[in-house]
C-alpha positions in Angstrom: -22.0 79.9 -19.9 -20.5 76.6 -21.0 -20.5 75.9 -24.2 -22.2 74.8 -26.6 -25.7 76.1 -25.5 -28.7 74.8 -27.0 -31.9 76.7 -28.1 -32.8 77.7 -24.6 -29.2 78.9 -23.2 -28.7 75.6 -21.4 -25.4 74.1 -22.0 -25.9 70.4 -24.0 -24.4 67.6 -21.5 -25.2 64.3 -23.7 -23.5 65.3 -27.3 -20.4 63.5 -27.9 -18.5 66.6 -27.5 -18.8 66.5 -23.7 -18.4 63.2 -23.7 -15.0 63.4 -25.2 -14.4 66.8 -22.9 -14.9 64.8 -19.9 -13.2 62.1 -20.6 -10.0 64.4 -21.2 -10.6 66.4 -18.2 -10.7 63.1 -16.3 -7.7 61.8 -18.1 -5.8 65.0 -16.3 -6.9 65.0 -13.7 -6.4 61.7 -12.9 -3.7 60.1 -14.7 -3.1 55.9 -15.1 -0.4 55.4 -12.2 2.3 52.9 -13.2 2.5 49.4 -11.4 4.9 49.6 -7.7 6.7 46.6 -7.6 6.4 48.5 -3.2 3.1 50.1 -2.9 2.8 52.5 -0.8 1.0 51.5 3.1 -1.2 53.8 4.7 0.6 53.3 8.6 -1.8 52.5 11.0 -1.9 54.3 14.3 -0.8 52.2 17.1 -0.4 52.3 20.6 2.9 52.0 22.5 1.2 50.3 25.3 -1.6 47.5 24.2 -4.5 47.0 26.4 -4.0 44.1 29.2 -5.8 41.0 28.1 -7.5 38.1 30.4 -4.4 36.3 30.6 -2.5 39.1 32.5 -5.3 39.2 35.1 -4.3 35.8 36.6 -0.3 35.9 36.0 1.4 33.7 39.0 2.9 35.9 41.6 5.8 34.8 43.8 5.1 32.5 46.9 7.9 33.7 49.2 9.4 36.8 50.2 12.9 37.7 47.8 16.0 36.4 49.4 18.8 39.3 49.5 21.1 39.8 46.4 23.5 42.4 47.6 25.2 41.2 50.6 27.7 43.9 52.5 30.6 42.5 54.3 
């Protein structure tokens, strides 16, 4: 049972007490973190290949057939 219990066995939450209690307990838990001149970044999860967009849909294509680039002799 936490202590200190009042006149019905129920621990006391508003005394100043607890107050201070919790207010240590949070101080430990969570301490004051100093300043980072380079925070830390949470890294986003990215694709390697992006999604096509509108403009890919109508790229120009070539308008003849390829001339030959290896010629044997």
């Amino acid at each position: 049972m936490p202590f200190p219990p009042d006149q019905h066995g129920h621990a006391r939450r508003d005394g100043p007490g607890w107050l201070a209690f919790i207010q240590r307990l949070i101080g430990r838990l969570n301490p004051v973190r100093r300043p980072r001149s380079a925070p830390r970044v949470i890294k986003r999860k990215m694709p390697k290949w992006h999604v096509k967009r509108a403009v890919h849909a109508t790229w120009p294509q070539p308008r003849h057939p390829p001339k030959p680039s290896i010629l044997r002799h």
